[in-house]
N, C-alpha and C positions, 0 to 999 in steps of 0.2 A: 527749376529748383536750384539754390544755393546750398551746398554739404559746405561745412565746417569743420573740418575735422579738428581736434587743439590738442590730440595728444593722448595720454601725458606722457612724460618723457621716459623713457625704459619699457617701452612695451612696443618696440619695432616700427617706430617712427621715422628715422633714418632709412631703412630698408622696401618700407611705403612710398615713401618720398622718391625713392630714386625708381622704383617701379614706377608710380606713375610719369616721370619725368620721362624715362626710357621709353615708353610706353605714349608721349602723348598724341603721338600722328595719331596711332590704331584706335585712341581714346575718340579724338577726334572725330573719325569717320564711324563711331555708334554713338555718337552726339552727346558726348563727355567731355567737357572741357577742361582739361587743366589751366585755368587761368594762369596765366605769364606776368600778370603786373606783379610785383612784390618779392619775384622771384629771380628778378634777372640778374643779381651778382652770383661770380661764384660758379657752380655746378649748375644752377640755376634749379636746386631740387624745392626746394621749401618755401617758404612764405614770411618767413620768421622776419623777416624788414617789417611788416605789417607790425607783428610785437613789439619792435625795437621802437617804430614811430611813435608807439601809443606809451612805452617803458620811457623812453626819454624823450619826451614830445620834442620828437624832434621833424624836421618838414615833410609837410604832410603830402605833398606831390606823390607821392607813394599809393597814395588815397583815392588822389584824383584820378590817377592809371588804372586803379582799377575799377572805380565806380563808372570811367570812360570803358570801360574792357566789358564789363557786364551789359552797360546800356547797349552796347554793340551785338555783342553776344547771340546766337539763334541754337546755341546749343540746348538740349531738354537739360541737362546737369553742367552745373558748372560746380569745381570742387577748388577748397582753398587746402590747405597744408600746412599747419603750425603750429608744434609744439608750444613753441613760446605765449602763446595764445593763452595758455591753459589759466596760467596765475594773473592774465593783464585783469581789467576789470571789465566786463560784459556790455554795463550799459555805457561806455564810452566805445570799444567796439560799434555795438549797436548805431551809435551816432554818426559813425563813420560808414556805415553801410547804407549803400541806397534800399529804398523799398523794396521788399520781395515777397512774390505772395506767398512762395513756400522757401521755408529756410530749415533748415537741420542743424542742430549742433551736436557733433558723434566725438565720442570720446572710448578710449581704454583703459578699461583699469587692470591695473595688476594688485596682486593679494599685497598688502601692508608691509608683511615680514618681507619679502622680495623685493621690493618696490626700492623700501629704504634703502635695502643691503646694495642691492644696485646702482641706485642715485648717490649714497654714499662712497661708490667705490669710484663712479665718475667724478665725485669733485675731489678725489685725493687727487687723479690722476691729473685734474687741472690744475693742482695747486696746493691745497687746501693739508695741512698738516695733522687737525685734531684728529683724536681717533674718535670710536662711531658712537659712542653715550654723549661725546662733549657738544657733537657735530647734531646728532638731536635736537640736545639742549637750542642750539643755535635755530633751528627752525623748528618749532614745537608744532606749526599746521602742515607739515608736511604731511601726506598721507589720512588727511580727514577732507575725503571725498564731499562728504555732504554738505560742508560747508560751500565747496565751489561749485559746485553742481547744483546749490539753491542759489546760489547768485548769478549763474548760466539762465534756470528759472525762470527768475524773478525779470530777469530782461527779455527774454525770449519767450517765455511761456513753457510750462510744464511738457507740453504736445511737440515741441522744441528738439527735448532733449533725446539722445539717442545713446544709451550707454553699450556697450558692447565689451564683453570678456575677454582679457587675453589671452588667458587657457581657456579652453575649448576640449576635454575629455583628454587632458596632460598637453596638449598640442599647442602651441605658440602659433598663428597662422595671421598677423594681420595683413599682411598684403592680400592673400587667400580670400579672409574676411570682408575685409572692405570693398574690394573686388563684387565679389558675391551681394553687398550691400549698395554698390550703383550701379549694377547690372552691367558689368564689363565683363565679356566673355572672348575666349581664344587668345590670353594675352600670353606672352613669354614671361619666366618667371625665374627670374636670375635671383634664386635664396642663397648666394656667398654675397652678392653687396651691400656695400654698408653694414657689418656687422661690427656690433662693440664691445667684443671679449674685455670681461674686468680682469685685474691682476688679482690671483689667489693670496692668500693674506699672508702668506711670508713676503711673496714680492711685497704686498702694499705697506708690508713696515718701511721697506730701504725708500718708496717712494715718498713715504710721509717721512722718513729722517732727513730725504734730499730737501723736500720741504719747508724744512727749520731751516734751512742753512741763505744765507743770502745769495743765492744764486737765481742766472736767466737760463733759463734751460727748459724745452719745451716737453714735460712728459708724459702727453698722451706721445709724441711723435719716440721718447725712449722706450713705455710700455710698449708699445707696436715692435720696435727693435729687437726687444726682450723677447715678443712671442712670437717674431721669427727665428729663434735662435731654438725656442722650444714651447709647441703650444701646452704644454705641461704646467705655463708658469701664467697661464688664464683660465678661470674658474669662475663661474657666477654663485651668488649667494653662500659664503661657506663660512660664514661671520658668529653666523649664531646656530643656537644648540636647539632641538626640539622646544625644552622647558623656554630658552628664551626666547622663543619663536611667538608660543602660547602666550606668557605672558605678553610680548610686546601686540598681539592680536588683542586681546582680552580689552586693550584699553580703544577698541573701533569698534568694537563689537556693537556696542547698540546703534552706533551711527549707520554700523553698514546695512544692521536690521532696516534701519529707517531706511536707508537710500534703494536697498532692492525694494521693499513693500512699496517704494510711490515713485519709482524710478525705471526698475529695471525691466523691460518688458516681454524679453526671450524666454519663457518658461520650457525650452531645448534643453536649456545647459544652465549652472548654475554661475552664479556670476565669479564668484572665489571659489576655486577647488579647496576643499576639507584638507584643514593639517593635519597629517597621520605620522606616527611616529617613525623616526627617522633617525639612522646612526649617524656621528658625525662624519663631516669629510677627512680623510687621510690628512696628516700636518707630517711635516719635514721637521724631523727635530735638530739641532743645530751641528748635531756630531755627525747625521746623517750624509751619507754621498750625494743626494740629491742635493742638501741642504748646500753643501758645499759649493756643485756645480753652478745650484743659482748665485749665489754671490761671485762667484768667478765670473758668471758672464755678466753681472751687472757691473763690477769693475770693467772689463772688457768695452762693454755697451758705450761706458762711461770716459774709457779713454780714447775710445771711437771719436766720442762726440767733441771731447776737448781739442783732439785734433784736429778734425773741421771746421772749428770755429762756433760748435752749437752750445758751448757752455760758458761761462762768464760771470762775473762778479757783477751785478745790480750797480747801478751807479747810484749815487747818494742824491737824494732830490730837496739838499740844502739845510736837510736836520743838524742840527747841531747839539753836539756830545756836550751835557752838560759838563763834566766832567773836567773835558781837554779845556772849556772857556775858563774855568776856576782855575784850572794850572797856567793857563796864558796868564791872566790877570796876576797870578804869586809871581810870576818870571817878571812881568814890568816892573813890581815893586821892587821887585830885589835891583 
């Protein structure tokens, strides 16, 4: 049997990954493979070259390693690992896999509202400046499961698919889950790795302001900085209000109706826990001491970095200021 696992991304993906990798001797000897092709830069946890191959066709030896790795193979499970998997396109996947007579493609989903507020808090921290209506706007299928999950389908076959909850009765558990799902028993379960606390949303304005600015500066590696100084200043989902919870559900709703009725096949547990109303989270108002504190240490954080060489000015990659060309040109004439 071939498990595929593709994600998606915010539902303890990283934390799976580095279990199984820690994990893949013990894997090994109850006839589980962690396949190794695709995975060997790096920490050597995920798979995600597999994605990058098929995202920017770029050479395919990657392919070859592992369709050599499988033919080899005498394990009863071999399992791949990639996020990035999630959005490539199935039937080109598909083309790249050798024949197998049993294949799985398991995926997790997290609830809508969560999902976004999460994936949005990762792309501030890599970069990204807008805030979280404009950043929508900017990918409008994010978060419409059924769309990807019929094109999963459609290439593999309905029988295929395996969808699997993140919550689980409040409980976040995939490594627990997945575990349980290839029948991997007495494993060691280190739940501190790989974890990816978002910044609570005061931090996330100073990081979207650093954002605007022309600067190199790496800040997942500052938010990290940040919440060694205080895990007070990492918080997951704390974006949105009850009302705009519901409303931004409201608009999946009948999708997700579809995709449990001919999808989901755990009738244990529900696939999305029920939004119940919910006070907001605590905000730092700007007069407040806390408030204070955080910008003190991200000055701090920030003169750290300039000292060691982690901050800098973007080098110009040969734009030219229309501007400055009109005022050269008035200077020759004169």
């Amino acid at each position: 049997m071939l498990i595929i696992h593709v994600g998606t991304p915010k539902t303890g993906t990283k934390a799976l990954q580095e279990h199984l990798r820690s994990n893949s001797d013990a894997l090994l000897e109850q006839g589980i493979r962690y396949v190794r092709a695709g995975r060997e830069k790096g920490r050597g946890t995920s798979h995600n070259d597999l994605a990058r191959a098929i995202r920017d066709r770029a050479d395919d030896t990657v392919w070859d390693r592992l369709r050599n790795e499988l033919a080899k193979s005498t394990s009863r499970i071999n399992v791949i690992s990639a996020e990035g998997l999630w959005l490539r396109d199935p039937a080109v996947l598909k083309s790249r896999l050798p024949d197998v007579e049993d294949l799985r493609i398991v995926v997790y989903l997290r609830r809508q509202d969560r999902y976004l507020q999460s994936l949005y808090m990762q792309t501030v921290s890599a970069g990204r400046p807008d805030d979280f209506a404009a950043w929508r706007k900017s990918v409008p299928d994010r978060g419409r499961y059924l769309d990807c999950v019929d094109d999963w389908a459609e290439a593999f076959g309905d029988e295929a698919i395996v969808i699997r909850p993140y919550e689980r009765n409040g409980v976040a558990d995939t490594v627990g889950d997945f575990s349980r799902l290839i029948g991997a028993e007495g494993l060691d379960v280190d739940r501190e790795i790989h974890r990816n606390p978002s910044p609570r949303q005061e931090l996330l304005q100073f990081i979207r302001a650093l954002n605007t600015l022309d600067l190199d500066v790496d800040e997942h590696r500052l938010f990290k900085a940040l919440i060694a100084r205080n895990t007070a200043y990492g918080r997951s989902c704390d974006l949105l209000t009850y009302e705009e919870s519901a409303a931004l559900l409201a608009n999946y709703a009948e999708d997700n109706r579809i995709l449990i009725e001919e999808y989901y096949q755990d009738k244990s547990s529900p696939l999305f826990p029920e939004l119940a109303p919910f006070e907001g989270p605590e905000r730092w108002n700007p007069e407040s001491e806390q408030y204070h504190a955080l910008t003190a240490d991200v000055l701090d954080v920030l003169i750290d970095f300039v000292a060691g060489g982690l901050v800098s000015r973007k080098k110009a990659k040969g734009r030219k200021n229309p501007r400055n060309g009109r005022e050269q040109r008035r200077r020759r004439r004169e």
